[in-house]
Structure formats: structure tokens, C-alpha cells
N, C-alpha and C positions, 0 to 999 in steps of 0.2 A: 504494500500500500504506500503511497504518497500523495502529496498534491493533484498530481492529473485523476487519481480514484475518486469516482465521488460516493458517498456515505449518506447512506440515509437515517435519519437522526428521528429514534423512534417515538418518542413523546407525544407529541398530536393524534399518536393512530395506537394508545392502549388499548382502545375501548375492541382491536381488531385482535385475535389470537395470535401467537405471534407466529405458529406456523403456517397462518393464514397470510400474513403478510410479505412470505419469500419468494412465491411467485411474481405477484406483479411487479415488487420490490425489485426484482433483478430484470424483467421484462423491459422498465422502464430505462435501463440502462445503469444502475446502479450497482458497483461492485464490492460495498462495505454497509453495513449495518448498525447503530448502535442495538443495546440489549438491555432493556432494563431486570431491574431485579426481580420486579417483582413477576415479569415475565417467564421467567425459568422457576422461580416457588410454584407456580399455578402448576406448571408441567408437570415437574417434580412430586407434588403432591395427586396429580392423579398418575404417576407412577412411571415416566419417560424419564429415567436419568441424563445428567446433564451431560455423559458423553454422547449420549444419540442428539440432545438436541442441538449442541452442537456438529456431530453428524449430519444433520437435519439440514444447519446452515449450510454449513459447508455445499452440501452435494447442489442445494440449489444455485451454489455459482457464488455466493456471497462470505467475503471474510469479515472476520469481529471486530470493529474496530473500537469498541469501548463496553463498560457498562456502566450502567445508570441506575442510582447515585449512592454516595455515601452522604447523607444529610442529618446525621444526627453524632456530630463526630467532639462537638466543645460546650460546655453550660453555656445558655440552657435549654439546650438544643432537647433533654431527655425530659423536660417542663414544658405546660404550655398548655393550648385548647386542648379538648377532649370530643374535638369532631372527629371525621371521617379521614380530611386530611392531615393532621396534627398526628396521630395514632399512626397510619401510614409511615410517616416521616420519623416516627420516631424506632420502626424497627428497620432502619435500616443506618446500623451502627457500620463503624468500622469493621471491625469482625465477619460479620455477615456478611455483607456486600462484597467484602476481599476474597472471602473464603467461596462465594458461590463463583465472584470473577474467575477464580482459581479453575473450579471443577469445570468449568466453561470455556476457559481456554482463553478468557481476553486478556486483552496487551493492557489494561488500563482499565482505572476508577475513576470519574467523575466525581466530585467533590462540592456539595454546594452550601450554603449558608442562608436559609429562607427567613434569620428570623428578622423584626422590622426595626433592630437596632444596629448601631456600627461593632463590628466586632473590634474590642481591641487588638492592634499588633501583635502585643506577645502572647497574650493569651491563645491567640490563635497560630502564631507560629509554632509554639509546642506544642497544638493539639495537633496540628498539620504534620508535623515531625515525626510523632509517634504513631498518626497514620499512615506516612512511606514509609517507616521503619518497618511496619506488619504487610505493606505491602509489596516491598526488597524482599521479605522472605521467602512472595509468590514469584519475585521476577517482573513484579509487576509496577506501573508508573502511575503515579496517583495529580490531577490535576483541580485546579480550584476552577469553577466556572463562578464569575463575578457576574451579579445580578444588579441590574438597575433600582431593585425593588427590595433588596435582600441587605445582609448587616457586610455583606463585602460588595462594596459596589462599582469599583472603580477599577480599571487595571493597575495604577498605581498603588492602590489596596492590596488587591491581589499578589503583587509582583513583590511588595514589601512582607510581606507573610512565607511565600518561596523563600525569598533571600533568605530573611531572619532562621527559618526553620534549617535549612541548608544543609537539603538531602538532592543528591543526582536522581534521583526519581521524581523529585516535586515539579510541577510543572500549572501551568493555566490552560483553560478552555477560551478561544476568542469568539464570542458571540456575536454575532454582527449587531444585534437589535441592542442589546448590554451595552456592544462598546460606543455605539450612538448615542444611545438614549441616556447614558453617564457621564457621558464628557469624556469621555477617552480621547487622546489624542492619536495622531500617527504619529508624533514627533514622540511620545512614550514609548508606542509599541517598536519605535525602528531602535530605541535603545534596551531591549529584550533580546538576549541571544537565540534564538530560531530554535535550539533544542529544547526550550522551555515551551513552547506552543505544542501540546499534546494535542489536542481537537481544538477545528476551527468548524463553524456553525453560522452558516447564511442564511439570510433572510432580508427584508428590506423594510422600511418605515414611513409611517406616513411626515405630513409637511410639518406638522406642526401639531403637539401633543397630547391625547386624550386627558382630561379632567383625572378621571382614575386610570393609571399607569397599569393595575393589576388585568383592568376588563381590555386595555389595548395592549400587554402581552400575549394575553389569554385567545385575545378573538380578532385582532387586529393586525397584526404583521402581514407582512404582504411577501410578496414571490419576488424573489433578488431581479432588480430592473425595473419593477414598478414603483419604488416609491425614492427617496432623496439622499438614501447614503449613497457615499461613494465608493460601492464594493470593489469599481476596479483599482481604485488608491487600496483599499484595502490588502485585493488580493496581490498586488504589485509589492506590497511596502509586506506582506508575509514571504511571501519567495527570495525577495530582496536582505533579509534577514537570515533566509536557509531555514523556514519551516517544514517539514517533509511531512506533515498530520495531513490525512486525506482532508478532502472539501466535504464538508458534511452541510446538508440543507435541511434546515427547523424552520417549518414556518406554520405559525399560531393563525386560523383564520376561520371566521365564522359561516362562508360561503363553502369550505368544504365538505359540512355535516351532511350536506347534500351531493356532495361527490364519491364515487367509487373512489378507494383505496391506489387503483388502477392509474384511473385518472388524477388524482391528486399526483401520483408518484412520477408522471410523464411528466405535468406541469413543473413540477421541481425541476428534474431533470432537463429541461428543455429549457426554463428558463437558466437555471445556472451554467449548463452550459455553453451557453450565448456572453454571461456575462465572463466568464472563464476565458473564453476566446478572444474579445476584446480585448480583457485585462492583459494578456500573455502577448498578443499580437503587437509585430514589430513596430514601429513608429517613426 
């Protein structure tokens, strides 16, 4: 896997089985996957061990290229509401999520921080530390994905937490929608060395920003080329760096509840790579 692979980034389409998903998935041209956690429990508990289902992937043409997430990894992350997603987010500790990455065979952990304050620095660079530590045991590379909406918000955030914890495995997720919607600059991310960008994550935004940031994550991003980032600074200024994380496409959107699976996954595909080929195209 590299940059030219593109990945499809499974989050929008839980609600679809996940071996329901590998057909179209790779039909539409896609040859990496993320995998959430809780995707492989479901299987697992009705009795398909996690070497078939990764078997499963495999054979349909598609490799792993993450899983998703570890979100309950520093206080007070194990505290908190007692709804349906709080509960969710809270069994998925370090341990768990490492250990199933493990039997699953992926390269990498997903690392995220939902709750709606700023995490401190060190606090968090030690809990991060002691997360690639358990996750160097698999081989495996643990990244922080910085949220517009979450207690890491920034890449700056993010990249100070890397540092401070200062393990060769730690690394960041670059969102497209996060690093817009935060203020992120390119002029940060071009001082990032390239082997720290585990996943990169496309999508695009509207002009100008919804009231509630949670309902325009959730239902509003748009398909890379339709709205006003500037993916191909983007994807310019990651290659430019020596990022090698495949191109992965998340995009949150309330018009696709009414699309096939199918169809959503061409649109990705088709739009990213339009913007991929610009962006790469000589000048």
C-alpha cells in the first residue's frame, strides 16, 4: 500500500455488515479498507474467527489498512454519559482494540479523543506512550486522528502529544475535514516528517460553517472536489513530505442514506480520483 492505493474508510457505512461491504468496496476501484472494531466482535461473536475474516478480506482483492479506534485510552475517557454512544466508546480501550488489531492482521490503530475538552499535553503524551508501547508489542503503529470537535483538535495538538510521548510507532491521522475545519495549516503539516502521517482521510467542506459542527461532521461533508478545501495543496504538500499512508476517503453525508453502498463507493472513488490526478499532474 501507498499513496497511489486508495482506502476506503469505513465509518459512514457501519450500519452495512462488513462482509457485505467487500464486494462493491473493491468493484468501485478501491484496494485498502479500514476495519472497525466493532466490526470483527459482531463476526466473532456469531463464530467466524478473525483469521477467516480476515481471509474474507483478503481474497476479495482488498488489504487492511487500519483499524478503528482506540477511544477510551486517558481520564476521562472510562467516565461520562451512559447513552448508547458513550458505552460504545468506552469499551474500546487500548487492550482490546490492539489485541483484536493483532488477530486481524492490521498495520495500525486509530487513536481518537471525543471528549469536548482540550486534553492536556502530558497527560496525554503518557497515555499515548503507553499505548504504542502495547502496540510495538503487536508490530503495530498507533496514530492520533485530531478532531475539530474533540479535546485534540488541532494538528499542532496532535503532533505535540507524538513528540512529547516519543515512540517510533506514534504517529497522526490527517483528516481532511479536521484539518480545515481547525485551522490547521500546510505550513505545520510541511514541518511533520512524512513517516509520522499513518492515514490520510479525504473528504471536502462546505463554504462557510454549520451552526452545530457535530450535525455538519455527521451529515455534511461533501465528496473531495465539491466543496473549498484545497485537497490538491493538500495532497501535494503530503507526498512533498514523503507520506507513503494510502489515500483513504470518509465522507459524512446525509444524501447517501438513500444510496446503495455501491454507489456511494464509485462516487468516492471517482471523485478522489480526479482530485489525485490533478494534484500529482505535472505543471
Amino acid at each position: 500500500m501507498g499513496p497511489e492505493t486508495l482506502s476506503f474508510c469505513c465509518a459512514p457505512f457501519l450500519h452495512v455488515p462488513l462482509l457485505d461491504r467487500l464486494a462493491p468496496v473493491r468493484a468501485a476501484g478501491f484496494g485498502a479498507m479500514s476495519v472497525n472494531v466493532g466490526d470483527v466482535w459482531a463476526l466473532e461473536a456469531q463464530g467466524m474467527p478473525a483469521r477467516e475474516i480476515a481471509a474474507r478480506i483478503g481474497d476479495a482483492g482488498l488489504a487492511l489498512a487500519e483499524m478503528e479506534c482506540v477511544a477510551c485510552w486517558m481520564p476521562p475517557h472510562d467516565r461520562g454519559g451512559d447513552d448508547d454512544l458513550a458505552r460504545m466508546l468506552r469499551t474500546m480501550t487500548p487492550d482490546a482494540v490492539i489485541d483484536t488489531a493483532a488477530r486481524l492482521g492490521a498495520p495500525s490503530v486509530a487513536v481518537i479523543d471525543m471528549g469536548p475538552d482540550p486534553a492536556p499535553i502530558d497527560h496525554a503524551a503518557e497515555a499515548f506512550a503507553r499505548l504504542c508501547d502495547r502496540a510495538a508489542d503487536h508490530g503495530l503503529k498507533a496514530h492520533i486522528e485530531f478532531l475539530a470537535v474533540g479535546g485534540i483538535r488541532t494538528l499542532d495538538q496532535a503532533m505535540a502529544i507524538v513528540n512529547a510521548a516519543g515512540r517510533a510507532n506514534g504517529g497522526i491521522t490527517v483528516d481532511a475535514w479536521h484539518f480545515h475545519r481547525s485551522g490547521s495549516t500546510l505550513d505545520a503539516l510541511r514541518a511533520v516528517p512524512g513517516d509520522r502521517v499513518h492515514a490520510v482521510q479525504l473528504c471536502d467542506a462546505l463554504r462557510h460553517p454549520m451552526a452545530d459542527p457535530w450535525a455538519e461532521l455527521m451529515t455534511q461533508r461533501l465528496l473531495p472536489g465539491e466543496g473549498v478545501i484545497d485537497l490538491g495543496a493538500l495532497i501535494a504538500t503530503l507526498d512533498a513530505i514523503g507520506c507513503t499512508a494510502p489515500t483513504g476517503v470518509e465522507v459524512f453525508h446525509a444524501r447517501q442514506a438513500e444510496q446503495t453502498l455501491a454507489h456511494t463507493a464509485r462516487d468516492w472513488a471517482t471523485t478522489t480520483e480526479a482530485v489525485m490526478t490533478t494534484a500529482r499532474s505535472p505543471r
